[in-house]
VOBA-1610 file (N, C-alpha, C; in pm, whole numbers, padded with zeros to 5 digits, always signed):
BEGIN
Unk+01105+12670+13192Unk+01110+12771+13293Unk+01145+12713+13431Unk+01117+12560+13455Unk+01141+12577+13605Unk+01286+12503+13568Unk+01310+12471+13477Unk+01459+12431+13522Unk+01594+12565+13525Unk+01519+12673+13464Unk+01605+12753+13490Unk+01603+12804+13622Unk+01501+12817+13645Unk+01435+12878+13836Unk+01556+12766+13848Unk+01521+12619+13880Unk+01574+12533+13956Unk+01764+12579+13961Unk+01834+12544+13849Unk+01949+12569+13786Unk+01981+12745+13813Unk+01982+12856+13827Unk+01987+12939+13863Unk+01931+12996+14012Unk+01837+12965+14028Unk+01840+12984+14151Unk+01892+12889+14336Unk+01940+12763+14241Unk+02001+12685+14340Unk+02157+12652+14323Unk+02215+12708+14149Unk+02385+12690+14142Unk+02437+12825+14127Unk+02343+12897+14058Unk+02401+13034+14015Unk+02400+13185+14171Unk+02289+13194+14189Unk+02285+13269+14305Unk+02253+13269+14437Unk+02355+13192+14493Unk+02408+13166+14617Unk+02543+13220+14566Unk+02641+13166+14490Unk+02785+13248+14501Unk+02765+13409+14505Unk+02635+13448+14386Unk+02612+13589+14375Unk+02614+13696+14488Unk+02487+13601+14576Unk+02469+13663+14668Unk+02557+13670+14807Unk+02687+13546+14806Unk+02781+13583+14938Unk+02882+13683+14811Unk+02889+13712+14725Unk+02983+13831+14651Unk+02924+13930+14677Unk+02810+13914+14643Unk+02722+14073+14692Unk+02718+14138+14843Unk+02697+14029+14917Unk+02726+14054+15072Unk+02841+14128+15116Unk+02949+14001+15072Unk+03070+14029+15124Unk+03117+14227+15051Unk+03127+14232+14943Unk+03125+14345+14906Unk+03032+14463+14960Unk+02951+14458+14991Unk+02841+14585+15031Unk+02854+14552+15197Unk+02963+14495+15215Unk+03001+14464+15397Unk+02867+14467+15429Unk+02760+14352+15447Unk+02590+14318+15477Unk+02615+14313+15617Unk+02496+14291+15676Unk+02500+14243+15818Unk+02592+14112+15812Unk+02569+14069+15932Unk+02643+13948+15964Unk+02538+13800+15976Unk+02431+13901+15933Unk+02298+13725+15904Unk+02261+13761+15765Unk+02305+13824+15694Unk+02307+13823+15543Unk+02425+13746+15516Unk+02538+13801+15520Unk+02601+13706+15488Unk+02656+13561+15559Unk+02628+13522+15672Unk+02615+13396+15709Unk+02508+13335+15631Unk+02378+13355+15586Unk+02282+13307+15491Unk+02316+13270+15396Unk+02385+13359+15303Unk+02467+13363+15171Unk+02555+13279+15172Unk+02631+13270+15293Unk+02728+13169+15297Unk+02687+13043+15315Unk+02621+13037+15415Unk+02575+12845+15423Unk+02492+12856+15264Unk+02442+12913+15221Unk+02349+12858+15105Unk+02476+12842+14994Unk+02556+12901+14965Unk+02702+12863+14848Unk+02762+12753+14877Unk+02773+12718+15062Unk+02835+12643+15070Unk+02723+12491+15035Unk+02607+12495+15068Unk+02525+12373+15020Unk+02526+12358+14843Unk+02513+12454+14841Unk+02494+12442+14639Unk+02631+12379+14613Unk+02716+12426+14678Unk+02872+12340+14628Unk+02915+12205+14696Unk+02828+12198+14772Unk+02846+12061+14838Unk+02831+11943+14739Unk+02759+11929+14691Unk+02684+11812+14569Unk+02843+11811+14508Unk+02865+11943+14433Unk+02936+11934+14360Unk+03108+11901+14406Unk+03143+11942+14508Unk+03267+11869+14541Unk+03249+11737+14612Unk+03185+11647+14646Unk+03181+11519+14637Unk+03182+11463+14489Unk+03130+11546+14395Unk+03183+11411+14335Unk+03298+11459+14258Unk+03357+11612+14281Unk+03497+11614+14204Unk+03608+11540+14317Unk+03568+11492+14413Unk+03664+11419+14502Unk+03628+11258+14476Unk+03495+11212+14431Unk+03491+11098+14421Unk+03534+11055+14246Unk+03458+11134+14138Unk+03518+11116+14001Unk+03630+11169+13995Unk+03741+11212+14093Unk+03918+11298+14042Unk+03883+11377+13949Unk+03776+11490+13963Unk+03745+11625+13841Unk+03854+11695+13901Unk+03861+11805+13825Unk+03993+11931+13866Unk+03881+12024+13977Unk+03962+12113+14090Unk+03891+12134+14172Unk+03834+12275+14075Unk+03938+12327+13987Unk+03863+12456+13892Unk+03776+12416+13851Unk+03720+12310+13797Unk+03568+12269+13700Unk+03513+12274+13828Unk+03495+12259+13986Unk+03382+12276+14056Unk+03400+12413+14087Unk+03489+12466+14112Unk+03462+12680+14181Unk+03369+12721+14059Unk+03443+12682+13923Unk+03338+12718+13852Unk+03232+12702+13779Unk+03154+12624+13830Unk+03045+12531+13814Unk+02913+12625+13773Unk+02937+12722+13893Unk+02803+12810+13863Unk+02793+12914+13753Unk+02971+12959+13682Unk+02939+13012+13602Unk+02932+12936+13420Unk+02946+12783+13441Unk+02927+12732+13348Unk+02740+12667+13368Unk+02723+12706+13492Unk+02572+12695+13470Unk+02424+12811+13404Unk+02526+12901+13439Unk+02460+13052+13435Unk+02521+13055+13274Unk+02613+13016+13182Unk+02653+13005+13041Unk+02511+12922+12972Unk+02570+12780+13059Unk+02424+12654+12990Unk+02300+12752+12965Unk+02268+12842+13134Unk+02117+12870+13052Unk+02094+12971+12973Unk+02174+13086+12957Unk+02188+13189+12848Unk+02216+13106+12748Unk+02267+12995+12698Unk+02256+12912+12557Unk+02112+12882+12562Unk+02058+12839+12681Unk+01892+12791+12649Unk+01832+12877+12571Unk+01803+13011+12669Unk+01710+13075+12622Unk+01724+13155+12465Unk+01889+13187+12437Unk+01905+13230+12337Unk+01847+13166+12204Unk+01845+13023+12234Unk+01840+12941+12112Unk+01643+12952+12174Unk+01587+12939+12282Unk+01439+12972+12273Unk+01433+13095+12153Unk+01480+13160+12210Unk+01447+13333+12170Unk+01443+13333+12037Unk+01561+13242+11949Unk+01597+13247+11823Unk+01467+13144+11721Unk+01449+13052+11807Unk+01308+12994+11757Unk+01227+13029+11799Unk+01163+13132+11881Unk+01033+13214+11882Unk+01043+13309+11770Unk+01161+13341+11758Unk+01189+13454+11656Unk+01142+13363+11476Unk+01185+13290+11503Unk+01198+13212+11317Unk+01275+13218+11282Unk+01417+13204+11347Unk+01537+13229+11292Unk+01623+13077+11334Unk+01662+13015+11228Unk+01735+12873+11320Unk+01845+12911+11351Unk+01823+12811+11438Unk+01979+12793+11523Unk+02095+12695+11456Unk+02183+12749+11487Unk+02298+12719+11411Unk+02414+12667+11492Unk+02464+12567+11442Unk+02639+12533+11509Unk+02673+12438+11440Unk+02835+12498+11425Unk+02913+12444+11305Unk+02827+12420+11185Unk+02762+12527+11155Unk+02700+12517+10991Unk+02622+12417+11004Unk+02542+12346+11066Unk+02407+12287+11121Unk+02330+12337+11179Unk+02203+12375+11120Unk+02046+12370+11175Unk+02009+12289+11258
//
């Protein structure tokens, strides 16, 4: 649980929330908020697609391959609370 708090609430919604802003035209300290906070969550991450030469697309979309990672978490929780194994490529 807290790595999803952590992982969602520090990669995933900050972009959410300057999309949400910018769209529902917010005040102008909503979305300055929204904005410096997307722009820190992406900070980490374009240093090192400038220091490892990553493609700049694997960092814009960082948060929605983070917000993927944890819907795989919990699904595969859900599926072993359930009693049902988890499966990939025909492995348990």
């Amino acid at each position: 649980m807290p790595a999803t708090v952590l992982l969602l609430g520090g990669q995933v919604l900050p972009p959410a929330l300057l999309i949400i802003a910018l769209l529902r035209h917010a005040g102008a300290a909503a979305t300055i908020l929204s904005a410096t906070a997307t722009l820190l969550s992406y900070y980490p991450r374009l240093l090192t697609t400038i220091r490892f030469r990553q493609s700049v697309s694997g960092a814009l979309l960082h948060p929605l391959g983070v917000g993927l990672l944890v819907s795989i978490q919990w699904y595969a929780l859900l599926r072993h609370i359930l009693g049902k194994p988890v499966t990939w490529r025909g492995r348990t």
